[in-house]
C-alpha positions in Angstrom: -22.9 8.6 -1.6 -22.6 12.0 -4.0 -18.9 12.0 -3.9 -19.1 15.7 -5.1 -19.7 16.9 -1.6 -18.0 13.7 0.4 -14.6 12.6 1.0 -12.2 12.5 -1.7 -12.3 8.6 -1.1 -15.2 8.0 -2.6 -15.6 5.1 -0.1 -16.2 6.4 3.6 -14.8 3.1 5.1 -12.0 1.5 2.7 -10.7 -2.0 3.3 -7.7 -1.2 5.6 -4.9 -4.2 5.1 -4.9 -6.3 8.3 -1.6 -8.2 7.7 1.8 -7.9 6.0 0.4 -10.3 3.5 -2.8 -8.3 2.9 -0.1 -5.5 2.1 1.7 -7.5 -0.2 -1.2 -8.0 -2.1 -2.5 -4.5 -2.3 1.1 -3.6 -3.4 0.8 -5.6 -6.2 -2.1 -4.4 -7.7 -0.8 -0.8 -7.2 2.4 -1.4 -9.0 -0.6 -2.6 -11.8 -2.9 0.6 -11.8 -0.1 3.2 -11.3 0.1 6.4 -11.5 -3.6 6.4 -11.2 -4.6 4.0 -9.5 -8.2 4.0 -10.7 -10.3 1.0 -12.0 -11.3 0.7 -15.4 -14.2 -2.0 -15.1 -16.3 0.0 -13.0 -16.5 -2.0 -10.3 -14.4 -0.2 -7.9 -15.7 3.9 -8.8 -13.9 5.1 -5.4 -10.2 4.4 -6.4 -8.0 6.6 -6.7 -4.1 7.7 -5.8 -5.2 9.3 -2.4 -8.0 6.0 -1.7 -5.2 3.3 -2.3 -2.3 5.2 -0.9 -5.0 5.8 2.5 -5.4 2.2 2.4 -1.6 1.4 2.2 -0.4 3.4 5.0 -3.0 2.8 7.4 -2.1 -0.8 6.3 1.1 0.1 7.6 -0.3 1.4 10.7 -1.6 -2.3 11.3 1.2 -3.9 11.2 3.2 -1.4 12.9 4.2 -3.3 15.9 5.4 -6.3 13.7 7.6 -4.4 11.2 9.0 -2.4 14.0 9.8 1.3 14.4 12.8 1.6 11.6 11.4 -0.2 9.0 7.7 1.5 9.6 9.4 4.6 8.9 11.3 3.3 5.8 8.0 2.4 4.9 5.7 5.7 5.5 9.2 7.6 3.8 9.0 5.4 0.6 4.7 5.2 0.1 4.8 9.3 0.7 7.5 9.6 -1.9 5.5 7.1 -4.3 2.6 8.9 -4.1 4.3 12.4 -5.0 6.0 11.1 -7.7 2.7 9.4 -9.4 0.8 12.9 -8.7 3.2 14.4 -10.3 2.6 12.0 -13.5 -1.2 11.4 -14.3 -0.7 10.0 -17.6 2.4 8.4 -17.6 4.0 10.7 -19.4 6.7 12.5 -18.3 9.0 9.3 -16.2 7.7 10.2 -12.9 5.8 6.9 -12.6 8.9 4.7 -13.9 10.3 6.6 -10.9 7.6 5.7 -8.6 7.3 1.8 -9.2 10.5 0.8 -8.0 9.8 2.9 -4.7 6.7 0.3 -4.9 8.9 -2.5 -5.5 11.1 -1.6 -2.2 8.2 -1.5 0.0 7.3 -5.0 -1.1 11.0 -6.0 -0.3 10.9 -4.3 3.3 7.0 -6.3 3.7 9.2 -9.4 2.6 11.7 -9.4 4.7 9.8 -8.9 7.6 7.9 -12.3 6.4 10.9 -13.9 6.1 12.1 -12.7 9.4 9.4 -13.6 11.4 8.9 -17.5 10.1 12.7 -17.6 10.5 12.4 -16.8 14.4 9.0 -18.4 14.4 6.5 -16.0 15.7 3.0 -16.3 15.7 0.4 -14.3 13.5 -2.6 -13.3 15.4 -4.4 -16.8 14.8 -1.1 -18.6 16.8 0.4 -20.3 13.5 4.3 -19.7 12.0 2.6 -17.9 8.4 4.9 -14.5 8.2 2.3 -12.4 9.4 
C-alpha cells in the first residue's frame, strides 16, 4: 500500500492483542521503542506512536470484560496520557518520555494484577485452563 494516501497506520489490519498476556508483551516492547515507537530494522515500516498505541487500546477493548469496567478506564486514562506525553517528545529530548514510561510501567501493573487475580480465583481463559488470561 502507498502509505502517502492510506491510513496513518501504515498497516490496514494491525495485530490487535487478544489476551492480557499478548498485552503484556506489546507493553514491553513499547516501553523499548518509546517515544517513537518505530522500528529500526526495517522489518516492521508501519510502526509508529499512533499504530502501536491503536493496537494497545483496542487490545484493551479485548480484554475488556476480563479487566472490568474500573480498571479498563484506568487503563484507556493512562495509554491516552502516554501517548500525549511521547508526542510531545519525538526525540527524547525534552523529559516528556521519562514521563511517559512509568505511565507504561502502570499499565503493565494494572495487566498484572488482573493475571494474578484471575489464577487466584481460578477462572478460565477462553481455551478452559487457570493461565491468567
Amino acid at each position: 500500500m502507498n502509505n502517502r494516501f492510506g491510513s496513518s497506520y501504515g498497516n490496514e489490519d494491525p495485530y490487535i492483542p487478544q489476551t492480557l498476556s499478548e498485552i503484556y508483551d506489546l507493553l514491553g516492547s513499547m516501553v523499548l521503542n518509546a517515544p517513537t515507537f518505530t522500528d529500526d530494522t526495517g522489518y516492521f515500516p508501519e510502526r509508529n506512536i499512533g499504530s502501536r498505541f491503536h493496537q494497545l487500546t483496542e487490545g484493551f477493548g479485548m480484554v475488556r470484560e476480563k479487566v472490568g469496567e474500573e480498571h479498563y478506564a484506568a487503563l484507556m486514562d493512562r495509554a491516552a496520557r502516554a501517548k500525549a506525553l511521547f508526542a510531545a517528545d519525538p526525540e527524547d529530548a525534552n523529559g516528556k518520555t521519562d514521563q511517559g514510561r512509568p505511565l507504561l510501567h502502570e499499565i503493565e501493573d494494572i495487566i498484572q494484577s488482573v493475571r494474578r487475580r484471575r489464577v487466584v480465583t481460578k477462572q478460565k481463559d477462553d481455551e478452559g485452563e487457570v493461565t491468567g488470561d
